[in-house]
PDB file of N, CA, C, O and CB in Angstrom:
ATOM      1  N   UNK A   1     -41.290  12.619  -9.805  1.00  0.00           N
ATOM      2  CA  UNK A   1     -39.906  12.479 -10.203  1.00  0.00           C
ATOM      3  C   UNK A   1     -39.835  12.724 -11.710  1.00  0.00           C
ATOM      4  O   UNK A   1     -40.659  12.098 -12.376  1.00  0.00           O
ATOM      5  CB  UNK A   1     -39.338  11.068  -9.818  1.00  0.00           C
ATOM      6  N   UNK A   2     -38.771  13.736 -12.530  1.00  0.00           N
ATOM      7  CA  UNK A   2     -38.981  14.307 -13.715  1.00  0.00           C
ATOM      8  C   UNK A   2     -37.142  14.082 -13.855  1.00  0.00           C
ATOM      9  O   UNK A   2     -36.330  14.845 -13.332  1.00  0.00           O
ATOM     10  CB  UNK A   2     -39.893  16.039 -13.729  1.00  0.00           C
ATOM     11  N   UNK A   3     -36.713  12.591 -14.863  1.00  0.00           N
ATOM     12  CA  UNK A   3     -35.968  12.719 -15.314  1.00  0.00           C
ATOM     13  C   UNK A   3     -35.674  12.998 -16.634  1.00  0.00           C
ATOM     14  O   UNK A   3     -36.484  12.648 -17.491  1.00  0.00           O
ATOM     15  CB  UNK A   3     -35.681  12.145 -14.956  1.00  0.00           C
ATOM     16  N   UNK A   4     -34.538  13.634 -16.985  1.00  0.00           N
ATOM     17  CA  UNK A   4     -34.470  13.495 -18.677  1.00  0.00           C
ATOM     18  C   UNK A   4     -33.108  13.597 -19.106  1.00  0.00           C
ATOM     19  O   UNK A   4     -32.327  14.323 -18.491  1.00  0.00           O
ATOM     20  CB  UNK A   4     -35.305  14.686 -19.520  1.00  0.00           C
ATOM     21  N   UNK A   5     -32.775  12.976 -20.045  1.00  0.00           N
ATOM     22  CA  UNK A   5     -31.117  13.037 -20.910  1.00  0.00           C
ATOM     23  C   UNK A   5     -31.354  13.786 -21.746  1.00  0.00           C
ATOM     24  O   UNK A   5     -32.405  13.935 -22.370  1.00  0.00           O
ATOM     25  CB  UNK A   5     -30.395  11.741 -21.682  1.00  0.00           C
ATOM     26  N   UNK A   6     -29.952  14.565 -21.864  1.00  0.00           N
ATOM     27  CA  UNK A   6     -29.726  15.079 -22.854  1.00  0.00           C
ATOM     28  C   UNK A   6     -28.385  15.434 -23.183  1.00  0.00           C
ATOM     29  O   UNK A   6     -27.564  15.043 -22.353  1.00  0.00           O
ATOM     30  CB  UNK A   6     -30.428  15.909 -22.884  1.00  0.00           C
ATOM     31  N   UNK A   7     -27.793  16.246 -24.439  1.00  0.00           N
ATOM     32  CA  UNK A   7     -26.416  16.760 -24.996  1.00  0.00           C
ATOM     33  C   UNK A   7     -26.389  17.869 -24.161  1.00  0.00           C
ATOM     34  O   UNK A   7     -27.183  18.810 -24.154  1.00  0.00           O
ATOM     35  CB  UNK A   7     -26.258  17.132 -26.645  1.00  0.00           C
ATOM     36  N   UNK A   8     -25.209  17.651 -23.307  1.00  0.00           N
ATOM     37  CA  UNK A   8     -25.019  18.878 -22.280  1.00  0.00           C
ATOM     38  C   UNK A   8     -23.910  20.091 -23.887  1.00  0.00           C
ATOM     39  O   UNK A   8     -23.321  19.771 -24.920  1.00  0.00           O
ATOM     40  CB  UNK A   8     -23.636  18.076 -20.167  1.00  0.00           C
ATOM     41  N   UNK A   9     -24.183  21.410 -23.188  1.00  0.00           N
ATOM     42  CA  UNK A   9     -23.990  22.238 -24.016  1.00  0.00           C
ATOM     43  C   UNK A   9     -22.865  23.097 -23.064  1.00  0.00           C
ATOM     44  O   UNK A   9     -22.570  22.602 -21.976  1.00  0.00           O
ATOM     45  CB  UNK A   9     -25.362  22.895 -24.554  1.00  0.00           C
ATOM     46  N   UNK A  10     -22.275  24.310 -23.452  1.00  0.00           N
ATOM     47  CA  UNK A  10     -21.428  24.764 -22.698  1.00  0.00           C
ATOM     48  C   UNK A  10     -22.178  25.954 -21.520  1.00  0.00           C
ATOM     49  O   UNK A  10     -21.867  26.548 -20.487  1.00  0.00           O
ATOM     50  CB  UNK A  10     -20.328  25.289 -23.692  1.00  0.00           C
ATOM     51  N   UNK A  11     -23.476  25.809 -22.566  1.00  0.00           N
ATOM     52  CA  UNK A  11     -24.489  26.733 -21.031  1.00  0.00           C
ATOM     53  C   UNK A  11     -24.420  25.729 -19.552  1.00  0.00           C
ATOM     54  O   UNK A  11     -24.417  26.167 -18.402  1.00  0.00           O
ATOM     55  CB  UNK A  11     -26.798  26.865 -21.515  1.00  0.00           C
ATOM     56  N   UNK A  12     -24.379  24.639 -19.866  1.00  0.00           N
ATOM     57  CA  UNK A  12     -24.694  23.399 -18.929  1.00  0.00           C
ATOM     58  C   UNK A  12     -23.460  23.768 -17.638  1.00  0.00           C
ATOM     59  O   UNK A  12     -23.723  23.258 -16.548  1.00  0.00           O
ATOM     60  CB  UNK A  12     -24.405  21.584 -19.919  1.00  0.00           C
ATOM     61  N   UNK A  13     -22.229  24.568 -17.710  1.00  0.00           N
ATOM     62  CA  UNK A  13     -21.353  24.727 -17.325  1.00  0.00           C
ATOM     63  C   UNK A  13     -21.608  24.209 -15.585  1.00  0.00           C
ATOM     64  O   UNK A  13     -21.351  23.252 -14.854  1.00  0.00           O
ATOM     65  CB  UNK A  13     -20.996  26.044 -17.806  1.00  0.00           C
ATOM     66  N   UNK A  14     -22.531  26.040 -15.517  1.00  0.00           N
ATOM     67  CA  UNK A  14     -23.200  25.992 -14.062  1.00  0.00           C
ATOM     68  C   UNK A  14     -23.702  24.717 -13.166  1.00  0.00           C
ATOM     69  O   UNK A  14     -23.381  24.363 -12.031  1.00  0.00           O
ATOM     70  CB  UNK A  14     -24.365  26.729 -14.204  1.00  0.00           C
ATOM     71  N   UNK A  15     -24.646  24.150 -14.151  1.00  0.00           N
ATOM     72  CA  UNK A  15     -24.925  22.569 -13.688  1.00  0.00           C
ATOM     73  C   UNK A  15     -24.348  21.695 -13.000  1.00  0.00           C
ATOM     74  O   UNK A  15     -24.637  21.094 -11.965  1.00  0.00           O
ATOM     75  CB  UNK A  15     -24.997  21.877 -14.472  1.00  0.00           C
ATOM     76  N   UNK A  16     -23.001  21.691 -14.098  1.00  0.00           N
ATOM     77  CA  UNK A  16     -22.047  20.608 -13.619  1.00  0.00           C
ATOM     78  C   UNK A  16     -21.228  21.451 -12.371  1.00  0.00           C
ATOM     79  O   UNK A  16     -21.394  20.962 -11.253  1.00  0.00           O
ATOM     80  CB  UNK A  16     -20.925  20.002 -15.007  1.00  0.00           C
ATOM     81  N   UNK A  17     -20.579  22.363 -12.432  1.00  0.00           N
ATOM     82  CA  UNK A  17     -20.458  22.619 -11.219  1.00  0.00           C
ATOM     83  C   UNK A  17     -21.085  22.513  -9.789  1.00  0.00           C
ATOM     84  O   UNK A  17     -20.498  22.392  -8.714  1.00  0.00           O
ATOM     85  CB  UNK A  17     -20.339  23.366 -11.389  1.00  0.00           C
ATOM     86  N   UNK A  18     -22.095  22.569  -9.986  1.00  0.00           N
ATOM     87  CA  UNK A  18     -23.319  22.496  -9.071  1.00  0.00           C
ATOM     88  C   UNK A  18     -23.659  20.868  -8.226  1.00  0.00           C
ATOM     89  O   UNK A  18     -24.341  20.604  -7.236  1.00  0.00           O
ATOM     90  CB  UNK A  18     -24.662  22.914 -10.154  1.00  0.00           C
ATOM     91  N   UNK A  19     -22.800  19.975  -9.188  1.00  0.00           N
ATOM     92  CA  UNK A  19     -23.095  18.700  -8.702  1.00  0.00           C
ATOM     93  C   UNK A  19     -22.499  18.475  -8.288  1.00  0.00           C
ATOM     94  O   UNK A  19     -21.392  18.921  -8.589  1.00  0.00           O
ATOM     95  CB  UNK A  19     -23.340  17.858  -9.131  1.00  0.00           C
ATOM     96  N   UNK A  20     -22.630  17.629  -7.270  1.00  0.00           N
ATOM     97  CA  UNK A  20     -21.686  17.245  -5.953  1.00  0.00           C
ATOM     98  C   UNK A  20     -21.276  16.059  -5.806  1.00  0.00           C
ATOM     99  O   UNK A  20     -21.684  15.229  -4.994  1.00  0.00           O
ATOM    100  CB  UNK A  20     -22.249  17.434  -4.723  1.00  0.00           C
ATOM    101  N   UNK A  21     -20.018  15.889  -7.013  1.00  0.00           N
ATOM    102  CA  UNK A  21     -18.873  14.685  -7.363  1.00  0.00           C
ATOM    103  C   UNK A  21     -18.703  14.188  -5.639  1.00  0.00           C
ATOM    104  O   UNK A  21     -18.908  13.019  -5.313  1.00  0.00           O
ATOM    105  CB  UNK A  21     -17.003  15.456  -8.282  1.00  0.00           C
ATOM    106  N   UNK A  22     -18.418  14.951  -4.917  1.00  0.00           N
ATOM    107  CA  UNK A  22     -17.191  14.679  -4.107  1.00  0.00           C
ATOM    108  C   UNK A  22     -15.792  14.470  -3.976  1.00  0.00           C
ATOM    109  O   UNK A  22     -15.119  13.811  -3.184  1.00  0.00           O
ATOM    110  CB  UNK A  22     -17.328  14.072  -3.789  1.00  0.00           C
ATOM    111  N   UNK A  23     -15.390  15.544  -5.421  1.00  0.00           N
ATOM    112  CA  UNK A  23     -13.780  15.328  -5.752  1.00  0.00           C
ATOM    113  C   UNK A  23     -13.880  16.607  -6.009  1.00  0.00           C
ATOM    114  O   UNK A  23     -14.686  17.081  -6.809  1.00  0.00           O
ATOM    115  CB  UNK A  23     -13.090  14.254  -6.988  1.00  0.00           C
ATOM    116  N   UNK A  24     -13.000  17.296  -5.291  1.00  0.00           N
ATOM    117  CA  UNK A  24     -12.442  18.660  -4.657  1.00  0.00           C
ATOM    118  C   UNK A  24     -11.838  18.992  -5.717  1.00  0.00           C
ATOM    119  O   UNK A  24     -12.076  20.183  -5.920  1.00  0.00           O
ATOM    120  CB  UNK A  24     -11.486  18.686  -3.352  1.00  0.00           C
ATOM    121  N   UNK A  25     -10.893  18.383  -6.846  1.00  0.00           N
ATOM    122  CA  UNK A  25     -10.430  19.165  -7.998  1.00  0.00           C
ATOM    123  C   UNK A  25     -11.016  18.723  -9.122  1.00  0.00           C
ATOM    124  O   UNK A  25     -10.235  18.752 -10.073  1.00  0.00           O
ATOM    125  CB  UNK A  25      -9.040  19.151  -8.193  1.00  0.00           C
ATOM    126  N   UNK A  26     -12.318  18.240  -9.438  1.00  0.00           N
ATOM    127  CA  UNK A  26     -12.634  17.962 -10.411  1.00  0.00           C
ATOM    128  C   UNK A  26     -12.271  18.132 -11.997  1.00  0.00           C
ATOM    129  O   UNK A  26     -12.686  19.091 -12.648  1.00  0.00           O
ATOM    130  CB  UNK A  26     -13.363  18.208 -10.133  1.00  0.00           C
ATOM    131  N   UNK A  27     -11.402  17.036 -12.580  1.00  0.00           N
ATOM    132  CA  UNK A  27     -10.620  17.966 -13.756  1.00  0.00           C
ATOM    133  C   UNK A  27     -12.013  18.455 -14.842  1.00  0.00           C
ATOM    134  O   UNK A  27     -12.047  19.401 -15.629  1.00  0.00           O
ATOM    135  CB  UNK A  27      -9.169  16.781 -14.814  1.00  0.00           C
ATOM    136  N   UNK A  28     -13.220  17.298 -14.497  1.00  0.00           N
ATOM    137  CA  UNK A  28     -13.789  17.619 -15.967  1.00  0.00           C
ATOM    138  C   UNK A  28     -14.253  18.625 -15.987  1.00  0.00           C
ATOM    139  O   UNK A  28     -14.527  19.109 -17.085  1.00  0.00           O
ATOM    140  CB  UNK A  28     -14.720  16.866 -16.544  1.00  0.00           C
ATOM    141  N   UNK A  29     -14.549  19.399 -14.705  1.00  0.00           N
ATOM    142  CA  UNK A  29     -14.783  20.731 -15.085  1.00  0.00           C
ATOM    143  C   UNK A  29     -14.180  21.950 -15.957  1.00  0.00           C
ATOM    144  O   UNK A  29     -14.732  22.707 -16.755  1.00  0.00           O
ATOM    145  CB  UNK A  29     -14.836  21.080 -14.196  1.00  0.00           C
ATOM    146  N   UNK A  30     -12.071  21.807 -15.251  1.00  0.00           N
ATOM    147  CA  UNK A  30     -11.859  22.070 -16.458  1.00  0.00           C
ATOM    148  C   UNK A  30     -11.563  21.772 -18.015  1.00  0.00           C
ATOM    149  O   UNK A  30     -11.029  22.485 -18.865  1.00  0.00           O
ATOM    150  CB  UNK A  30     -11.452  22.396 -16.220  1.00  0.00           C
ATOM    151  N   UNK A  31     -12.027  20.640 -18.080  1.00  0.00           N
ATOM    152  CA  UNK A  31     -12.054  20.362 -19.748  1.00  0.00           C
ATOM    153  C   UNK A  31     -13.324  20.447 -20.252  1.00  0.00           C
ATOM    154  O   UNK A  31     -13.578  20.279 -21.444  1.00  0.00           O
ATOM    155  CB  UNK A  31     -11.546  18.932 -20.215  1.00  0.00           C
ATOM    156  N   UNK A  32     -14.222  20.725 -19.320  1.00  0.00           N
ATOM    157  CA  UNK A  32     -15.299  20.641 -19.950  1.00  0.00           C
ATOM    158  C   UNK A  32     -15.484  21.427 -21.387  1.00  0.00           C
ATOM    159  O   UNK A  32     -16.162  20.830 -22.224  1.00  0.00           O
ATOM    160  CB  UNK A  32     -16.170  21.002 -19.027  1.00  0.00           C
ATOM    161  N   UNK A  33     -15.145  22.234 -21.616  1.00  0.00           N
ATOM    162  CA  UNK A  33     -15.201  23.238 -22.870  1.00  0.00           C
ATOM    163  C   UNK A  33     -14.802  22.065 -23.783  1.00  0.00           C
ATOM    164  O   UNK A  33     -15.608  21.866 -24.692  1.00  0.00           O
ATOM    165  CB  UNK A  33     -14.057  24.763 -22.895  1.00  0.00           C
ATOM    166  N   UNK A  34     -13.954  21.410 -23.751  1.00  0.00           N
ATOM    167  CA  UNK A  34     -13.187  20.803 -24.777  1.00  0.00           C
ATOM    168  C   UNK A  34     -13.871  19.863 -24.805  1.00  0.00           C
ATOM    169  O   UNK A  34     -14.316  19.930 -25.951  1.00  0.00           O
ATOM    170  CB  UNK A  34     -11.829  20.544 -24.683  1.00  0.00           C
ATOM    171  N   UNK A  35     -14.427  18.737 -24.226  1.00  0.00           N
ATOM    172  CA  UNK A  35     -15.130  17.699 -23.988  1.00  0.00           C
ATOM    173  C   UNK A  35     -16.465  17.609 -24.587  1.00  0.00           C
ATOM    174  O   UNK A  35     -16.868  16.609 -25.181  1.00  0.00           O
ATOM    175  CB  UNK A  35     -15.183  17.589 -22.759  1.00  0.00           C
ATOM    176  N   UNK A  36     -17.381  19.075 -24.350  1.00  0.00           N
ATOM    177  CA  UNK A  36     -18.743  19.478 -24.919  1.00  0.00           C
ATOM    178  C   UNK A  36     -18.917  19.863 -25.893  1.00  0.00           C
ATOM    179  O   UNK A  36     -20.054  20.087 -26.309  1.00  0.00           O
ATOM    180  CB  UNK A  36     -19.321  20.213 -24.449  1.00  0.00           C
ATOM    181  N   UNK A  37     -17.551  20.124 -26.765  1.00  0.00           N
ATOM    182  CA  UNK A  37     -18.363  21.254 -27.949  1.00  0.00           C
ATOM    183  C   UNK A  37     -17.057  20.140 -29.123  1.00  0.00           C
ATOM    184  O   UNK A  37     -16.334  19.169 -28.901  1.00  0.00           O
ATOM    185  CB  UNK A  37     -17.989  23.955 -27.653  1.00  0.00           C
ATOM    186  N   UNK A  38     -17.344  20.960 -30.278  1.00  0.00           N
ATOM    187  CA  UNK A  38     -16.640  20.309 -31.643  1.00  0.00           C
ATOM    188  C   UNK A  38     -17.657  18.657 -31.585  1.00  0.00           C
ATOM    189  O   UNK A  38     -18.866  18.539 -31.387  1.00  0.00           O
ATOM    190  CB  UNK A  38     -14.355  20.047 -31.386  1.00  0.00           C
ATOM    191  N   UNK A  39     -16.649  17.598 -31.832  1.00  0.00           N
ATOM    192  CA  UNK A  39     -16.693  16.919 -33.054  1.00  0.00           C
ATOM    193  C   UNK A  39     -17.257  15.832 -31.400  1.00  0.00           C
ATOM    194  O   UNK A  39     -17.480  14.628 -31.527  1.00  0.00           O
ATOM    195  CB  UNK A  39     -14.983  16.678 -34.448  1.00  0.00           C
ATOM    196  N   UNK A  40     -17.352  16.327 -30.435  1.00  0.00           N
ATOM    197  CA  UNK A  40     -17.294  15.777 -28.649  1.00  0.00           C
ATOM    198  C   UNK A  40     -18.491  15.808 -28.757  1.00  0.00           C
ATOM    199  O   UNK A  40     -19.098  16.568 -29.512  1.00  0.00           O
ATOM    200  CB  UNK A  40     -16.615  16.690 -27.194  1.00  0.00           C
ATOM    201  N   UNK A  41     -19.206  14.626 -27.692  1.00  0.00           N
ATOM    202  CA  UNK A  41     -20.513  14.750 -27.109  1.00  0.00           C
ATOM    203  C   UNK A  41     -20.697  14.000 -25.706  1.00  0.00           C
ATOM    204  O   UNK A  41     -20.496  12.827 -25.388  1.00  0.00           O
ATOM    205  CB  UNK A  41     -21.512  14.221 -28.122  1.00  0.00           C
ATOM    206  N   UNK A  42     -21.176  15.167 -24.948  1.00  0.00           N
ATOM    207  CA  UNK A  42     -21.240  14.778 -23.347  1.00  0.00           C
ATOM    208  C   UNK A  42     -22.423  14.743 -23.334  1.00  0.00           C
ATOM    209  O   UNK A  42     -23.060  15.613 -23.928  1.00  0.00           O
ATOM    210  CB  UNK A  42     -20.666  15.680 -22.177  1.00  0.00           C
ATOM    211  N   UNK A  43     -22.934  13.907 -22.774  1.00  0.00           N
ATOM    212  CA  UNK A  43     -24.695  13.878 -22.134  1.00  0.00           C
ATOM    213  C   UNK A  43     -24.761  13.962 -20.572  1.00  0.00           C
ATOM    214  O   UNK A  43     -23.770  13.826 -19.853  1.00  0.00           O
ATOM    215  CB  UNK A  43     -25.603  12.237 -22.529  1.00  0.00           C
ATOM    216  N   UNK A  44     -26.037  14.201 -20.120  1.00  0.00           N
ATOM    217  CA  UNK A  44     -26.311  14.478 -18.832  1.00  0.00           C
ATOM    218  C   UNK A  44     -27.517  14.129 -18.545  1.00  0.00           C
ATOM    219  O   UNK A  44     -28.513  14.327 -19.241  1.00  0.00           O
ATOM    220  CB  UNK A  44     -26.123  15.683 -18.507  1.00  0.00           C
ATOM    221  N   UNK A  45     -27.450  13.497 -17.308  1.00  0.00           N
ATOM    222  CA  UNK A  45     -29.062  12.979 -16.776  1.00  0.00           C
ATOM    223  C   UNK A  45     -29.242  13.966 -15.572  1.00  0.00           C
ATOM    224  O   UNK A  45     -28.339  14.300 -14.805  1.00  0.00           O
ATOM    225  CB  UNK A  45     -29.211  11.075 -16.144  1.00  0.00           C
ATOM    226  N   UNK A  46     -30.603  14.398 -15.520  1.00  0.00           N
ATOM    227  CA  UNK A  46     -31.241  15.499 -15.221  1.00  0.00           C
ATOM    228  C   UNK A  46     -32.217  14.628 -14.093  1.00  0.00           C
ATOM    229  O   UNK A  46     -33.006  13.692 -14.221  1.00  0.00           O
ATOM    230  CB  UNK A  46     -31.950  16.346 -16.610  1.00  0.00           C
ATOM    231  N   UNK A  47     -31.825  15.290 -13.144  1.00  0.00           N
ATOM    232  CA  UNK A  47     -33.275  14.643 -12.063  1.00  0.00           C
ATOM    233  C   UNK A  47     -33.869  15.493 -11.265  1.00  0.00           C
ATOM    234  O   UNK A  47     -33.344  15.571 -10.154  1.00  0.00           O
ATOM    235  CB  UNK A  47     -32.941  13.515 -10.940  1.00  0.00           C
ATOM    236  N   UNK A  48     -34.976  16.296 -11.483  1.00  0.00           N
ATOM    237  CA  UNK A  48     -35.791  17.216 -11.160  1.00  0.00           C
ATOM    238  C   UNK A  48     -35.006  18.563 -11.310  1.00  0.00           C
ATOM    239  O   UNK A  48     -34.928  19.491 -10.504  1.00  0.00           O
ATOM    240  CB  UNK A  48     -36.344  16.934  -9.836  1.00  0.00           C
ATOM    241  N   UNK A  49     -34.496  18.441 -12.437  1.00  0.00           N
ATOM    242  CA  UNK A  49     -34.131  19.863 -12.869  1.00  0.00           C
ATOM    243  C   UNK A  49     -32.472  20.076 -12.827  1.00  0.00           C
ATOM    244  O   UNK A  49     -31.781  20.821 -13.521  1.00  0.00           O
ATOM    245  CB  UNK A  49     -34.910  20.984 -11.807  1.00  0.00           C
ATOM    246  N   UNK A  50     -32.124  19.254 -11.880  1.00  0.00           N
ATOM    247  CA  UNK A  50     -30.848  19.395 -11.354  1.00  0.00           C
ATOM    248  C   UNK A  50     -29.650  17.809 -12.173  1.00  0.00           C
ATOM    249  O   UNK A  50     -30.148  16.752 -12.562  1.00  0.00           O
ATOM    250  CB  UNK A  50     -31.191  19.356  -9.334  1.00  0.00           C
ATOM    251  N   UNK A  51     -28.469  18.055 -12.210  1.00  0.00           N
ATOM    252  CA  UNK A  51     -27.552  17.112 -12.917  1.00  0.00           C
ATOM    253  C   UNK A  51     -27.379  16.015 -12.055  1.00  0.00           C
ATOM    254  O   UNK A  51     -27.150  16.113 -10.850  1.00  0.00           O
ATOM    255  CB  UNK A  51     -26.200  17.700 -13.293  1.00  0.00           C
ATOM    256  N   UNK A  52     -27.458  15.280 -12.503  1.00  0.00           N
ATOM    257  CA  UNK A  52     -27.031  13.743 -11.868  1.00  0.00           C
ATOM    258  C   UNK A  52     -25.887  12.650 -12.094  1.00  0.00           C
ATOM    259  O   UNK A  52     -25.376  11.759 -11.416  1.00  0.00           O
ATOM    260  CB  UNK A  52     -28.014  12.981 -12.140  1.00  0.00           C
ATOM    261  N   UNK A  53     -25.744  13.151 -13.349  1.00  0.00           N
ATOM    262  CA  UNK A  53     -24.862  12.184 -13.956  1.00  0.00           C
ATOM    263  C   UNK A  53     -24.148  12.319 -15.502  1.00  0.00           C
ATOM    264  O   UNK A  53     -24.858  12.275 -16.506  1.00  0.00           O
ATOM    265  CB  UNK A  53     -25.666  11.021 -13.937  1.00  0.00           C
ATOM    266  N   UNK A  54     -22.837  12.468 -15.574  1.00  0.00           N
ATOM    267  CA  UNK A  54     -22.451  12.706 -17.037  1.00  0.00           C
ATOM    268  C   UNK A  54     -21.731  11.258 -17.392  1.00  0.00           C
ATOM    269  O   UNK A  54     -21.347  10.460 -16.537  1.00  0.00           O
ATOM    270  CB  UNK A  54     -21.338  14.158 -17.251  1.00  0.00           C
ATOM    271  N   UNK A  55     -21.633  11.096 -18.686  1.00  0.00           N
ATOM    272  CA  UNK A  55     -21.229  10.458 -20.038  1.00  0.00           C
ATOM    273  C   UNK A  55     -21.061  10.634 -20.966  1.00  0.00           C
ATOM    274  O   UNK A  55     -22.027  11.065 -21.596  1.00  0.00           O
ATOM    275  CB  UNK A  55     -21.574   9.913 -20.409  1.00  0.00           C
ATOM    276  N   UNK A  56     -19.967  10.470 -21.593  1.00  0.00           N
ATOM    277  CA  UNK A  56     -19.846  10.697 -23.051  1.00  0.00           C
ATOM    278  C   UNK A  56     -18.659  10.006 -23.807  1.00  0.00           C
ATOM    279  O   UNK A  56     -18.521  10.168 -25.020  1.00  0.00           O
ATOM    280  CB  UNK A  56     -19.732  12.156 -23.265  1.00  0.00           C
TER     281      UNK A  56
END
């Protein structure tokens, strides 16, 4: 088992899409731009490569 945190970036995009909220309109996807970058910091826990969990 290979977890790790880190400052999700706007490459991270794919990721978060990829994770499976279970909410069909997920807004943070679209704010994510706004949320990740400037003066913002989102983190993400990583569990075997794949997203698990955001905060920020």
């Amino acid at each position: 088992m290979n977890e790790t945190i880190r400052q999700l970036t706007e490459d991270d995009l794919q990721a978060l899409q990829d994770m499976d909220t279970g909410i069909d309109d997920d807004y943070v996807i679209r704010v994510f731009d706004r949320i990740s970058t400037g003066p913002n910091r989102l983190f993400g826990l990583f569990h075997d490569g794949r997203l698990a969990s955001i905060g920020g």
